[in-house]
C-alpha positions as CSV (number, residue, x, y, z in Angstrom):
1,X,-35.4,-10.7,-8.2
2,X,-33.0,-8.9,-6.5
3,X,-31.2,-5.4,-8.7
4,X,-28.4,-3.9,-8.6
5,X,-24.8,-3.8,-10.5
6,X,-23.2,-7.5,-10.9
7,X,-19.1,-7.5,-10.1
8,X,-17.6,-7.4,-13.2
9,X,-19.2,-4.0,-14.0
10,X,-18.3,-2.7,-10.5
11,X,-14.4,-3.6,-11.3
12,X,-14.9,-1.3,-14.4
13,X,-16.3,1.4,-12.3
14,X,-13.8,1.1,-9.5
15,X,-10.2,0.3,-11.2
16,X,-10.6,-2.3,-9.2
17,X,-10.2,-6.5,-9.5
18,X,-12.8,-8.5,-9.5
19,X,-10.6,-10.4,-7.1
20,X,-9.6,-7.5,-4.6
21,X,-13.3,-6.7,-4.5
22,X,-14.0,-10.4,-3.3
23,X,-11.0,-9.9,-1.3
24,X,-12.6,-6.6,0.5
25,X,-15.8,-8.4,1.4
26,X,-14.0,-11.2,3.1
27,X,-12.3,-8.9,4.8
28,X,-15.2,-7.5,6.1
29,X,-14.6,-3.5,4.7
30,X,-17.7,-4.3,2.7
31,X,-21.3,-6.1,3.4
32,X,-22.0,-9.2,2.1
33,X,-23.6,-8.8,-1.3
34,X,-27.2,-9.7,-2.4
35,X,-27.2,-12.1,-4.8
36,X,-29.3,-13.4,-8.0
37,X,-30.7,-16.4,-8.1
38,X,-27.5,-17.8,-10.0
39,X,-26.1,-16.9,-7.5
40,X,-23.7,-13.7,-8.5
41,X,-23.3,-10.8,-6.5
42,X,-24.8,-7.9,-6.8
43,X,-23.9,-4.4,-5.8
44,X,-25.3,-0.9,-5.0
45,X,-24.3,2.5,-5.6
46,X,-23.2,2.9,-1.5
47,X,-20.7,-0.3,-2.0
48,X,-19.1,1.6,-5.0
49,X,-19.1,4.6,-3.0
50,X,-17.4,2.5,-0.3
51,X,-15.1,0.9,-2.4
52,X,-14.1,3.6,-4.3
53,X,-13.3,5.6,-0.3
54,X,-11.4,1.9,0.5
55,X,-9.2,2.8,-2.3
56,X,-8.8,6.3,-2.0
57,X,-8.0,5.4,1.5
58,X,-5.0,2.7,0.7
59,X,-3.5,5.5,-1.6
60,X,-3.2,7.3,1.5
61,X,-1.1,4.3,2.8
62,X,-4.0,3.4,5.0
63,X,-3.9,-0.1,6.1
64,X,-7.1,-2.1,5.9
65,X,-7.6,-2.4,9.9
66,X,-7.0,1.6,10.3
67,X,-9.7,1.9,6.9
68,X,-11.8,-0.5,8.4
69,X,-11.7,2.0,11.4
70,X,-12.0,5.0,9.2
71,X,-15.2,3.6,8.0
72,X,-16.9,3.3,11.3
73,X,-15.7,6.5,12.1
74,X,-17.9,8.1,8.9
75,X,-20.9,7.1,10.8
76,X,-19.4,8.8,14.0
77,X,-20.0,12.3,13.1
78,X,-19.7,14.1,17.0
79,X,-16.0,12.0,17.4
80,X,-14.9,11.2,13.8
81,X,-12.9,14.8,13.5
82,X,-10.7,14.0,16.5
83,X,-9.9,10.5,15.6
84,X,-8.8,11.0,12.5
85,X,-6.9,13.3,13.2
86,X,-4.8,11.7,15.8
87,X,-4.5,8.6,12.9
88,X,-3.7,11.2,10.5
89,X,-0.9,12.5,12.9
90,X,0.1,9.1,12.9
91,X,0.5,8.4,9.6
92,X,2.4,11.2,8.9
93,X,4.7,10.8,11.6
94,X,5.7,7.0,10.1
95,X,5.7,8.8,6.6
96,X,8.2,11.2,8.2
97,X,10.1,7.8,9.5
98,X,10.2,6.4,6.3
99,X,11.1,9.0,4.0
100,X,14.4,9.4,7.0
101,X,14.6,5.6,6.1
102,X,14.9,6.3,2.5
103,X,17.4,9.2,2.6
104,X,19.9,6.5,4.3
105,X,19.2,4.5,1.8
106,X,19.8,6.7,-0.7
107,X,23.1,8.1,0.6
108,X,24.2,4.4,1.0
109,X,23.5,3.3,-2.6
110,X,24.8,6.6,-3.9
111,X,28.0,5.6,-2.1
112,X,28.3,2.2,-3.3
113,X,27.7,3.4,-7.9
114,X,30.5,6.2,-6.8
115,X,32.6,3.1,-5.8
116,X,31.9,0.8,-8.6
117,X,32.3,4.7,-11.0
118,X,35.1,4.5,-9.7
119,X,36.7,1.1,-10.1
120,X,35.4,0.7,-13.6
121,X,36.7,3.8,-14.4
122,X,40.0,2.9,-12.9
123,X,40.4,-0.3,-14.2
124,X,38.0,-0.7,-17.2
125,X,36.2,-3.7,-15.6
126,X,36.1,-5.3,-12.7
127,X,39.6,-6.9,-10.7
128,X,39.9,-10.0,-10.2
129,X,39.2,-9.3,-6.2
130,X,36.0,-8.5,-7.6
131,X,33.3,-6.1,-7.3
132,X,34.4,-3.7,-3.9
133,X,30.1,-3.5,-3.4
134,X,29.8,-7.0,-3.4
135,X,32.8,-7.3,-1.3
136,X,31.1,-4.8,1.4
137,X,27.9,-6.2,1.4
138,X,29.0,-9.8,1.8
139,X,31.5,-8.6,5.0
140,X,28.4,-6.5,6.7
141,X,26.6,-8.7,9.4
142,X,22.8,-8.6,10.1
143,X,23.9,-6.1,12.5
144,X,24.1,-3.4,10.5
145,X,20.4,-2.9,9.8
């Protein structure tokens, strides 16, 4: 009979779903399981260690093809360094993006509750024109994003 840790008590261990574990192995980030003879899976200390690195990793905002890529790369010692570096430099330069993203955003919503501060405060409630946030966002086009 085959030994190891069945997936329920691997969820406990990782934080992890019993579904996004299933859902890692059909993507492929982890090897297919042995199994009992009822047929349930059982894992191993290196596929917690693995999953636990998967997660770790998508904190990071690692998507799975570039952890799936970070995996291989652990058995890559001599190259491993280099390439994760330029995926690191990546990844912060689309953090970088974002977070520009965000601070137009932020400015644009900050805009629109100094408008409605505004009205309310003018006119106790809203006019009968209606809300002047509504009114923008309903005269913008597509274009504007």
């Amino acid at each position: 009979m085959a030994s190891g840790i069945q997936i329920g008590s691997v969820s406990e261990q990782t934080g992890l779903s019993v579904d996004a574990i299933r859902f890692y192995e059909k993507q492929r980030l982890l090897e297919k399981p042995s199994r009992t003879e009822g047929g349930f899976r059982l894992f191993g200390t290196e596929d917690i260690r693995r999953i636990l690195f998967i997660r770790r990793a998508q904190r990071l905002g690692f998507s799975l093809p570039e952890i799936r890529e970070l995996l291989v790369l652990q058995g890559d010692d001599g190259k491993a360094c280099s390439h994760v570096r330029d995926l690191l430099r990546a990844k912060v330069g689309a953090v970088r993006e974002r977070i520009r993203e965000l601070a137009i955003l932020e400015a644009q919503l900050a805009r629109n509750l100094r408008k409605c501060e505004r009205k309310l405060k003018a006119a106790a409630r809203c006019s009968r024109a209606g809300c002047p946030v509504l009114q923008e966002i309903s005269r913008r086009g597509s274009d504007d994003d």
